[in-house]
BAFI-3210 file (N, C-alpha, C; in Angstrom, 3 decimals, decimal comma, padded with zeros to 6 digits):
// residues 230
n [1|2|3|4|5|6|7|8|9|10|11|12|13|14|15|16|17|18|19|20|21|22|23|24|25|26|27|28|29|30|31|32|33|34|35|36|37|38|39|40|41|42|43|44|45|46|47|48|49|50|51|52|53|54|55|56|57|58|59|60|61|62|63|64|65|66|67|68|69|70|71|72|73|74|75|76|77|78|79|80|81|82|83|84|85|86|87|88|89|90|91|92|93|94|95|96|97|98|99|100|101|102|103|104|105|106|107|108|109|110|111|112|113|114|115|116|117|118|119|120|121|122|123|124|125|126|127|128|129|130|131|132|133|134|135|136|137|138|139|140|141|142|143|144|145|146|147|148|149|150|151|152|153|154|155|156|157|158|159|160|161|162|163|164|165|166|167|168|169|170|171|172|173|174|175|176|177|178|179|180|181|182|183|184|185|186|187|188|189|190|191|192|193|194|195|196|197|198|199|200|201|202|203|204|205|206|207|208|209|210|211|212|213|214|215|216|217|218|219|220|221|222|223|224|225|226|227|228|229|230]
n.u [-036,822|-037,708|-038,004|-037,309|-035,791|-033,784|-032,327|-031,964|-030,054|-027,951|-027,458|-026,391|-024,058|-022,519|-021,446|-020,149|-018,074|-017,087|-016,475|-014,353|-012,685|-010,812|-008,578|-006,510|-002,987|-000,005|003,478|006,481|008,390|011,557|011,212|008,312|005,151|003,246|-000,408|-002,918|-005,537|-005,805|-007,534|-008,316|-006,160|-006,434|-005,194|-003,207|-001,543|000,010|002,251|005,719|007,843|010,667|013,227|011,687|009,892|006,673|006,730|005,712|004,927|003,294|002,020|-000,433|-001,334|-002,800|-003,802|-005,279|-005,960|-007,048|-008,986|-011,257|-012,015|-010,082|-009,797|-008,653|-009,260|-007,661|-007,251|-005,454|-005,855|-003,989|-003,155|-000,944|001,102|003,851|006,737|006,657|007,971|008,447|007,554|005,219|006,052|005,928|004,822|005,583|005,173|005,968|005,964|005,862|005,583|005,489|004,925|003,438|002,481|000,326|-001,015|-002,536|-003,843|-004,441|-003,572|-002,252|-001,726|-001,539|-002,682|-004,325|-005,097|-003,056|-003,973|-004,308|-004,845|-005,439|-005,054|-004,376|-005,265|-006,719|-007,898|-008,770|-007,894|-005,765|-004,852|-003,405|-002,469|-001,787|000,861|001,909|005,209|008,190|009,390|006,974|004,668|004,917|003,986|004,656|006,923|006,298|004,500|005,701|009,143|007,797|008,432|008,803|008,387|009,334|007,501|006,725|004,935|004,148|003,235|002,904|003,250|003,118|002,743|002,139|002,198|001,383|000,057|-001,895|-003,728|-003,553|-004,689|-004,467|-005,136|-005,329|-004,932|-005,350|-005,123|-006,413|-006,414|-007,512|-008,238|-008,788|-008,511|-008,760|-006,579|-004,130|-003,991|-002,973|-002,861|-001,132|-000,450|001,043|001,519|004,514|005,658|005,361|005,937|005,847|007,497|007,592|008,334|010,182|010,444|012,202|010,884|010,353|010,222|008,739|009,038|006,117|004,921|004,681|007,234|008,719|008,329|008,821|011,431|012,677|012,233|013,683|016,218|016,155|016,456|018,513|020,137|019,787|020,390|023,477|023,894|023,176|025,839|028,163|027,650|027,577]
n.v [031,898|029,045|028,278|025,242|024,478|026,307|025,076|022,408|023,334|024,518|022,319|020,717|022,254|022,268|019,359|019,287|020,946|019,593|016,914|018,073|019,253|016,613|014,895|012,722|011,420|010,595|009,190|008,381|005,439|003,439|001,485|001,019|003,128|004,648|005,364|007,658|008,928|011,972|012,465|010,434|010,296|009,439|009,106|008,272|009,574|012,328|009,974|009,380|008,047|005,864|004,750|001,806|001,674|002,589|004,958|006,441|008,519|008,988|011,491|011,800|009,605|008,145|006,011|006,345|006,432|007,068|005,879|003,359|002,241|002,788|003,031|003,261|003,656|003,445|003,457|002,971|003,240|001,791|002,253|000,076|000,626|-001,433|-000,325|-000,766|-003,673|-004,508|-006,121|-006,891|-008,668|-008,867|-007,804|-006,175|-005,306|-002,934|-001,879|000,116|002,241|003,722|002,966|003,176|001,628|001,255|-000,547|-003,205|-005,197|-003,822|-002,750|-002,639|-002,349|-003,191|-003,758|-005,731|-005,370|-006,345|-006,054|-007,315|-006,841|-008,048|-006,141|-006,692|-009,016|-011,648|-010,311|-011,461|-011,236|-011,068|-011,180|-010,448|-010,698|-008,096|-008,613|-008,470|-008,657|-007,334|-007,849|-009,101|-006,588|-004,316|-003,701|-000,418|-000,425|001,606|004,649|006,753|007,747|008,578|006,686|005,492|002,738|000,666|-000,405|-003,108|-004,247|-006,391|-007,458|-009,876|-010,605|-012,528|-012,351|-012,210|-009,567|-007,151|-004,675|-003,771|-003,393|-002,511|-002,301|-001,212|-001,367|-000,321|-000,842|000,580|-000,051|000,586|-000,073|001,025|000,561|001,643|004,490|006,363|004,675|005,558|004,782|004,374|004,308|003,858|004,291|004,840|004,839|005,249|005,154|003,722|001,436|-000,022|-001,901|-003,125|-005,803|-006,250|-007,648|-008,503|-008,825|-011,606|-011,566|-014,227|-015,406|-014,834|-017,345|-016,419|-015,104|-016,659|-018,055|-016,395|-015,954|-018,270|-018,432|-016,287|-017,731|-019,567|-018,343|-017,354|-019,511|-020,513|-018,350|-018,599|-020,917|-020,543|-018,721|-019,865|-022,102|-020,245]
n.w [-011,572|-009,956|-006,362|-006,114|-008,028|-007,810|-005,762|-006,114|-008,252|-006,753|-005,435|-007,385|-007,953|-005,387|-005,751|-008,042|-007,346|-005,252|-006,343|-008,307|-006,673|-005,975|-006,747|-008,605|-008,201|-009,485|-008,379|-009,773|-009,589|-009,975|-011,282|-011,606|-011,125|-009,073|-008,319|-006,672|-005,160|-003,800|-002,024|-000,358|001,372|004,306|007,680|007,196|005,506|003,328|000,604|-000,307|-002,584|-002,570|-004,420|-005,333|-003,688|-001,676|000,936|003,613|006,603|008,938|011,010|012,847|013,545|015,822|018,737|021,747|025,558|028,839|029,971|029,436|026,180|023,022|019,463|016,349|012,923|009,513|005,551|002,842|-000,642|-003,286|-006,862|-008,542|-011,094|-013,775|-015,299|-018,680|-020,194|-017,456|-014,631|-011,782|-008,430|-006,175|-003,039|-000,035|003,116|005,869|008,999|011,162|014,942|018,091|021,568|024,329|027,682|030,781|033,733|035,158|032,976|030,940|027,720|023,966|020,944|017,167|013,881|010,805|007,600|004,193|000,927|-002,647|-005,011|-008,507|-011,519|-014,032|-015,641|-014,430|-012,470|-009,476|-005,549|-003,233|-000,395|002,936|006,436|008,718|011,222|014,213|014,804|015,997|019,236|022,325|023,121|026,357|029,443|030,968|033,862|035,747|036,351|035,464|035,113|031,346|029,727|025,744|024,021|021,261|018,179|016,001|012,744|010,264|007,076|003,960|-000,242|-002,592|-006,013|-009,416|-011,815|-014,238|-013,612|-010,796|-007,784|-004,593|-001,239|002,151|005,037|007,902|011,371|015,122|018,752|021,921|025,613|028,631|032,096|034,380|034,976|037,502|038,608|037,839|035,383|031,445|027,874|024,967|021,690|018,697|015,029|012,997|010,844|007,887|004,971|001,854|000,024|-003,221|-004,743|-008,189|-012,034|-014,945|-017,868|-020,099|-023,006|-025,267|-028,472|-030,502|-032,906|-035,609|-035,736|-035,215|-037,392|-040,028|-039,071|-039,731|-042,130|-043,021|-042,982|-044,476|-046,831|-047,271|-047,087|-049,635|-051,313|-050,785|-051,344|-054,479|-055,075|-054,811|-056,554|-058,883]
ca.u [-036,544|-038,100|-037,068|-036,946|-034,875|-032,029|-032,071|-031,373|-028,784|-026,861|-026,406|-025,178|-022,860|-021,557|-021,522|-019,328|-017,189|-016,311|-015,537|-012,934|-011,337|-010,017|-007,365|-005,279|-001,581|001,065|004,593|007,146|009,577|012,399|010,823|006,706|004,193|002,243|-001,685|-003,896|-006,446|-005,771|-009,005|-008,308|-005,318|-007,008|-004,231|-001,349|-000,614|000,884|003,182|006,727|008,774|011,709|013,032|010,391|009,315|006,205|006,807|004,876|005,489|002,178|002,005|-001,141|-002,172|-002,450|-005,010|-004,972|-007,134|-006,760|-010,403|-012,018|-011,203|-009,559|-009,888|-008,430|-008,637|-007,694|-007,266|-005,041|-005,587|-002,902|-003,021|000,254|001,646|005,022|007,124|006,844|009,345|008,764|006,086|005,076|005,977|005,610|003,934|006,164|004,930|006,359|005,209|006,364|005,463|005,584|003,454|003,510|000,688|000,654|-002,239|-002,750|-004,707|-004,213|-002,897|-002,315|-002,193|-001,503|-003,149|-004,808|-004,631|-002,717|-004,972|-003,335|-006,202|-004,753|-006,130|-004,028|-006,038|-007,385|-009,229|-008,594|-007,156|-004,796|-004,679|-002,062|-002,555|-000,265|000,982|003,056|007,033|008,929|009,150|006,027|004,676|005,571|003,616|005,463|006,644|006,156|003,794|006,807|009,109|006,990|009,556|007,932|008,880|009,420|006,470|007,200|004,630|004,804|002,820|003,886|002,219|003,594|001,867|002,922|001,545|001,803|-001,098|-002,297|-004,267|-003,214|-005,383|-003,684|-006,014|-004,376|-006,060|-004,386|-006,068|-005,622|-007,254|-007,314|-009,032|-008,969|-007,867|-008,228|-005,349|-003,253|-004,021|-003,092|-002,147|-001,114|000,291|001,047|001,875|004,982|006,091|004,838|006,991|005,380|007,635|007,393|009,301|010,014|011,420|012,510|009,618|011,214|009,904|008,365|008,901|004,869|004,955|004,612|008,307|009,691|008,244|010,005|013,231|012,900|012,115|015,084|017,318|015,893|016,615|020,035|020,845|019,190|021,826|025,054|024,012|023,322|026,854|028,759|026,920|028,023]
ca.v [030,473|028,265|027,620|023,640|024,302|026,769|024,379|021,928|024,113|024,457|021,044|019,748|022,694|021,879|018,337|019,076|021,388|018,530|016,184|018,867|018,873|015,351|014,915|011,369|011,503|009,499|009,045|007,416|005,289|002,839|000,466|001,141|004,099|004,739|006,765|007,008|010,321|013,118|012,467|009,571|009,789|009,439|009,385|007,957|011,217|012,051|008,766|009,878|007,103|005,644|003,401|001,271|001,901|003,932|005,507|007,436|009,066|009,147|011,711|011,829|008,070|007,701|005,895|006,608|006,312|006,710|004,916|002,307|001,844|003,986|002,198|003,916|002,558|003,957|002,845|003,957|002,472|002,661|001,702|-000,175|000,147|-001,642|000,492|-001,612|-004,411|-005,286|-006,939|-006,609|-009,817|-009,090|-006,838|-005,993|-004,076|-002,601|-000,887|000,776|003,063|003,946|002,515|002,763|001,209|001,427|-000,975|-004,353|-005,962|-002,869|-003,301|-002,042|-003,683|-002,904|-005,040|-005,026|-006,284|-005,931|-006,664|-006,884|-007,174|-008,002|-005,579|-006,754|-010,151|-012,564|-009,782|-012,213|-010,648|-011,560|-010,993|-011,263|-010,102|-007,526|-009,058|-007,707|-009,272|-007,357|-008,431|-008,545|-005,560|-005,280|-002,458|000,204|-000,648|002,610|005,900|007,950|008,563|008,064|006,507|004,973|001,756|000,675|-002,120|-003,281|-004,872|-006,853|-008,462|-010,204|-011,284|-012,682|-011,809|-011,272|-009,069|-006,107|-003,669|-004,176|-002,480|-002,336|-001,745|-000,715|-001,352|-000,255|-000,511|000,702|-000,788|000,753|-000,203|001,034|000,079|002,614|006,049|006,861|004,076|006,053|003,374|004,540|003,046|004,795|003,711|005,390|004,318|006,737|005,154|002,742|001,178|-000,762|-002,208|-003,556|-006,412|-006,123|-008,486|-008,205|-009,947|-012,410|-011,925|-015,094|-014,935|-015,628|-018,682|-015,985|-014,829|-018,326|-018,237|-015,435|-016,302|-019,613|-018,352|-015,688|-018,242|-019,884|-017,521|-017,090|-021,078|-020,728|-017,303|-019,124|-021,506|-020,019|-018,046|-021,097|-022,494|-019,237]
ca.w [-011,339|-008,984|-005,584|-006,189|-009,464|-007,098|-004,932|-007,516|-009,202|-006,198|-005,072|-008,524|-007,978|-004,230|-006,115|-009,077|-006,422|-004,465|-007,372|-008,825|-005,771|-005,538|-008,073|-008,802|-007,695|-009,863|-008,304|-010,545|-009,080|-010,646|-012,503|-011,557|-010,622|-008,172|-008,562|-005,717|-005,023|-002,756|-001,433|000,397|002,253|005,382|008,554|006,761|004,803|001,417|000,495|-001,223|-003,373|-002,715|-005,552|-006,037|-002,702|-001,304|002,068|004,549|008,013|009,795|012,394|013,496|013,620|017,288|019,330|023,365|026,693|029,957|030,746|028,242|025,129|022,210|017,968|015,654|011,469|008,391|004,981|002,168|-001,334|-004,687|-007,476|-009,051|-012,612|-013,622|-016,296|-020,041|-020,227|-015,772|-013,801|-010,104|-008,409|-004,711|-002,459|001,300|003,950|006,860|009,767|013,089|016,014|019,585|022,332|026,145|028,791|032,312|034,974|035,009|032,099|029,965|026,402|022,819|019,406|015,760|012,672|009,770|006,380|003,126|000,493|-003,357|-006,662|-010,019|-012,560|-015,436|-016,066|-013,599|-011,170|-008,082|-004,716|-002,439|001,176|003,969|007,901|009,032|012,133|015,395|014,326|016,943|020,761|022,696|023,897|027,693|029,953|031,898|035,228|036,498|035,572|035,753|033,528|030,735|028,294|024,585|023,258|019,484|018,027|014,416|011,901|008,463|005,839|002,609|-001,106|-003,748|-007,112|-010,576|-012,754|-014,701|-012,527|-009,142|-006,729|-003,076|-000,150|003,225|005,910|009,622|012,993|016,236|019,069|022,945|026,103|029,892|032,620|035,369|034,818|039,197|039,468|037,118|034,062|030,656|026,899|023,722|020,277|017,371|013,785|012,643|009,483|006,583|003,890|000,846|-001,305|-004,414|-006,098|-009,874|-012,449|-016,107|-018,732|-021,056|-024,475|-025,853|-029,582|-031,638|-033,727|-036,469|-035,416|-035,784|-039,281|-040,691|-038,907|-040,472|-043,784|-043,411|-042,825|-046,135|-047,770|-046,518|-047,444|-050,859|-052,048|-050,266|-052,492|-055,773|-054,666|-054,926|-058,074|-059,572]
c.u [-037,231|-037,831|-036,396|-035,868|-033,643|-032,084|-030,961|-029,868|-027,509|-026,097|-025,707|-023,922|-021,846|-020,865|-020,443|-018,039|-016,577|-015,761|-014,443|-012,167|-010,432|-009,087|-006,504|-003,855|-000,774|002,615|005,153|008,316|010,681|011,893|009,075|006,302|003,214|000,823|-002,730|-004,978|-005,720|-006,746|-009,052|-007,272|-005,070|-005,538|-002,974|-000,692|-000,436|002,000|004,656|007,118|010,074|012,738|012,067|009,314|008,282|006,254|005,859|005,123|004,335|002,330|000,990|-002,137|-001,936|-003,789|-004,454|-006,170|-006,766|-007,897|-011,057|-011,342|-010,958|-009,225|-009,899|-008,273|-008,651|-007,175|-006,360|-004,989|-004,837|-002,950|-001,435|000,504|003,115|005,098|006,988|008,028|009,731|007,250|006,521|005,754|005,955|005,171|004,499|005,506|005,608|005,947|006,112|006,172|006,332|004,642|004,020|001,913|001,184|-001,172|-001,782|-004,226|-004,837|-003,473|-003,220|-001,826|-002,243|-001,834|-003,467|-004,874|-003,955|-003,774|-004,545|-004,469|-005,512|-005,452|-005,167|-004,796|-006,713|-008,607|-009,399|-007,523|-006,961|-004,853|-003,912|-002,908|-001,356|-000,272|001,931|004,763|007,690|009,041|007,837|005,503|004,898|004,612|005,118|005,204|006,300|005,409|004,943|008,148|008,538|007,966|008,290|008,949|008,618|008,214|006,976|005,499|004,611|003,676|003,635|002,721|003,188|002,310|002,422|002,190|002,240|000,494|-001,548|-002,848|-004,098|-003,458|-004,542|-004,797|-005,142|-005,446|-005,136|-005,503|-005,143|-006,828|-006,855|-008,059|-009,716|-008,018|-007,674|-006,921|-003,958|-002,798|-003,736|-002,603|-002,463|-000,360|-000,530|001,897|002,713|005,734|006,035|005,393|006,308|006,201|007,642|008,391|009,411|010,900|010,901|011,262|010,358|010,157|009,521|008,674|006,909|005,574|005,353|006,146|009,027|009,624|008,807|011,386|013,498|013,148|013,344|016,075|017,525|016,701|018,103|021,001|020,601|020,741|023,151|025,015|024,236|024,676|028,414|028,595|027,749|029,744]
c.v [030,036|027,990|026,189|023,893|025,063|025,986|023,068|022,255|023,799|023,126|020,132|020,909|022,549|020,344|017,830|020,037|020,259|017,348|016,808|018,946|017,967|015,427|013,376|012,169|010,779|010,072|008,716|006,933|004,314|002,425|000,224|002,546|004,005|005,516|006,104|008,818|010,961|013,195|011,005|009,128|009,428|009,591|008,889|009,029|011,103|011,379|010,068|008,169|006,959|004,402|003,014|001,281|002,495|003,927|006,571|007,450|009,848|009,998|012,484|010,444|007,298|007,111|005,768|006,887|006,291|005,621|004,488|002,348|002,478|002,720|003,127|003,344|004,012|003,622|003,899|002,762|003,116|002,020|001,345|-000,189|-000,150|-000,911|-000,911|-002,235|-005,031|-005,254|-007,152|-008,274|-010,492|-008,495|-006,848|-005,183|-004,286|-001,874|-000,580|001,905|002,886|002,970|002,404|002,172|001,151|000,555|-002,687|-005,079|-004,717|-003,285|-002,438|-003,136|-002,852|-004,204|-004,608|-005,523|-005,535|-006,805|-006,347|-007,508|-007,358|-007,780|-006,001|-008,050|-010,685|-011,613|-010,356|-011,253|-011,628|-011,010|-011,547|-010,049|-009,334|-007,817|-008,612|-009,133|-008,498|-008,043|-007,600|-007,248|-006,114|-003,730|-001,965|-000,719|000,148|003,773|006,689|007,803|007,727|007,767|005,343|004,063|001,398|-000,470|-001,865|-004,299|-005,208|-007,358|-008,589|-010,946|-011,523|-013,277|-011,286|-011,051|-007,478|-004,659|-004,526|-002,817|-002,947|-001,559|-001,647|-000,912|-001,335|000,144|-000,560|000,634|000,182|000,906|000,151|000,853|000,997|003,975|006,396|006,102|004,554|005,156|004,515|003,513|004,097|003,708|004,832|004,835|005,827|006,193|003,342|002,523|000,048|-000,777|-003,480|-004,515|-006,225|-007,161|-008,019|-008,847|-010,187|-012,005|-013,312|-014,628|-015,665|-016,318|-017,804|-015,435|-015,734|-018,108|-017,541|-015,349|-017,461|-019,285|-017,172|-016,474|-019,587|-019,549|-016,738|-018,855|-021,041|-019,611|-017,906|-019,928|-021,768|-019,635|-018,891|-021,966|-021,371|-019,183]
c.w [-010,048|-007,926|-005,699|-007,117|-008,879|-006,478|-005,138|-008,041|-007,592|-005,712|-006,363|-008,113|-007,202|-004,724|-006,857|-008,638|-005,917|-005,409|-007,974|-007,984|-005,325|-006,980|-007,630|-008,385|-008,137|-009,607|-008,912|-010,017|-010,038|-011,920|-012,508|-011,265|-009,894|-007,973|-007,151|-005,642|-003,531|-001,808|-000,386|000,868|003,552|006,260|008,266|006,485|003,578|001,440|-000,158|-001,296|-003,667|-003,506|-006,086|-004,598|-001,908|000,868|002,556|006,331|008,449|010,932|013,488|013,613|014,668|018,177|020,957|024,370|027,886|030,851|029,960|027,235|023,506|020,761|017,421|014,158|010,904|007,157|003,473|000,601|-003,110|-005,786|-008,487|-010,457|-012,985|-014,996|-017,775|-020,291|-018,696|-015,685|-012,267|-009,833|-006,724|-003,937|-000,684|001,893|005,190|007,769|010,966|013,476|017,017|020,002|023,686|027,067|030,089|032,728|034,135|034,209|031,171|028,943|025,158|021,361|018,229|014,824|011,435|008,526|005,068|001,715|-001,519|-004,622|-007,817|-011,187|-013,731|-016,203|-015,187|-012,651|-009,657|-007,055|-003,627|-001,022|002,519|005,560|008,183|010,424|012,604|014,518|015,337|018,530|020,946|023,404|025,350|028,266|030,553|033,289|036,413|035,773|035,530|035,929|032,666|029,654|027,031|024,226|021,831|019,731|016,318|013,714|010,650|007,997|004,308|001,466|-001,511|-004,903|-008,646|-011,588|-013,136|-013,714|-011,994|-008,483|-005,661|-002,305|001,216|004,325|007,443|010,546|014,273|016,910|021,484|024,281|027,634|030,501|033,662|035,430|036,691|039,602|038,956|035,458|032,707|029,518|025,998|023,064|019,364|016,350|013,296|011,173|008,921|005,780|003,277|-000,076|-001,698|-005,390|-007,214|-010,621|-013,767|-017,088|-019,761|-021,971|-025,250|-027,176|-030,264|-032,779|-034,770|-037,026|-035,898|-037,031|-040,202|-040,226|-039,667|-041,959|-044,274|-043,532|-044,025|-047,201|-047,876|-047,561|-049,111|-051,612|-051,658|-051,428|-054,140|-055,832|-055,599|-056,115|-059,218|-059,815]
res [x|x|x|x|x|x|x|x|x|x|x|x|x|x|x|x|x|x|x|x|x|x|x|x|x|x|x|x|x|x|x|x|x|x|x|x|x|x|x|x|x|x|x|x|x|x|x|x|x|x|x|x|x|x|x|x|x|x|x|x|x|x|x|x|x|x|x|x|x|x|x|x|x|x|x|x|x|x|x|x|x|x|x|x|x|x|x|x|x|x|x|x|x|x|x|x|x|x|x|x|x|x|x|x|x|x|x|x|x|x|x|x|x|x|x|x|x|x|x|x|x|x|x|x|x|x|x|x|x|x|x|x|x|x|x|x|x|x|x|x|x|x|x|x|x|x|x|x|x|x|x|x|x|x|x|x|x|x|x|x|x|x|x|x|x|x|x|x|x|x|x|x|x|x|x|x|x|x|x|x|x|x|x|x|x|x|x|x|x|x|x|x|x|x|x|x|x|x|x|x|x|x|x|x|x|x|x|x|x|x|x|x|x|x|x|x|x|x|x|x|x|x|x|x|x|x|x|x|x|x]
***
């Protein structure tokens, strides 16, 4: 064989190696499922499902600096299916960490977007900002003791359909100025909560439905009748 042609050979093989190793992931919770790849759980982690809920407990999604500036993203996307007989109809998120800073004009920051596609018809997506909701951050007043304060963030859709895809986009954001004056800033993201509204789907009856209830109930008036004749 050829060198060009092993050469060849091997990279379809490192090729079709690395595609066997990703594998889909479906949770099942109340009334939907959840599938996303193994291959792209970047710093959130592996989700678990609570109700209809997916959860995750990040604990390495930390950005920190004592001198310039520390950006941390990562992105986690799922795809939604509601069980036969329910439909999605809202899309929650939740967020919260830590975060301490110490100097003057130092700071930290969580964002990001929720981002919600509707694969059952239309194909149009939705997008909300995940925005700070607890009290403002506040620096330390002192390097010492280093105590950590809570930060909270949210976004919200509303959307109804039967499948959805939902993107996760998180960016922790942390900036110091002077490390010799004793400047620092950290944040970390330690747990994620996406849930999922659901509601019941009414049954329309087809016209075609009417027509054979109608014509049962024909056929109902017609024998009472004969019945009675008789």
């Amino acid at each position: 064989m050829k060198l060009n042609q092993v050469v060849v050979a091997c990279m379809m093989g490192v090729g079709a190696l690395g595609s066997a190793s990703a594998a889909d992931i479906t949770l099942s919770g109340t009334h939907l499922s959840y599938t996303f790849s193994d291959a792209v759980l970047g710093l959130f982690g592996t989700p678990s499902v609570v109700g209809d809920a997916l959860s995750w407990s990040p604990s390495a999604f930390t950005a920190k600096t004592f001198s310039d500036i520390a950006f941390v993203d990562s992105s986690f996307v799922v795809t939604i299916t509601a069980n036969a007989g329910w439909s999605l109809t809202s899309f929650s998120l939740t967020e919260g960490g830590d975060y301490a800073y110490y100097g003057a004009g130092n700071l930290v920051a969580a964002g990001g977007e929720l981002r919600v596609t509707n694969l059952a018809s239309t194909g149009t997506t939705s997008i909300s900002d995940i925005s700070m909701t607890g009290p403002a951050l506040t620096a330390q007043s002192t390097i010492v003791p280093f105590p950590t304060q809570k930060w909270t963030a949210a976004a919200d859709l509303s959307l109804t359909t039967t499948k959805a895809s939902a993107t996760i986009e998180n960016l922790l954001f942390a900036f110091a100025a002077d490390s010799e004056a004793g400047d620092y800033a950290f944040i970390q993201k330690k747990n994620v909560l996406l849930d999922v509204g659901v509601a019941a789907v009414t049954t329309v009856p087809e016209p075609e439905t009417y027509a054979l209830m109608l014509a049962g109930l024909g056929t109902i008036a017609f024998l009472a009748r004969r019945r009675r004749r008789d």
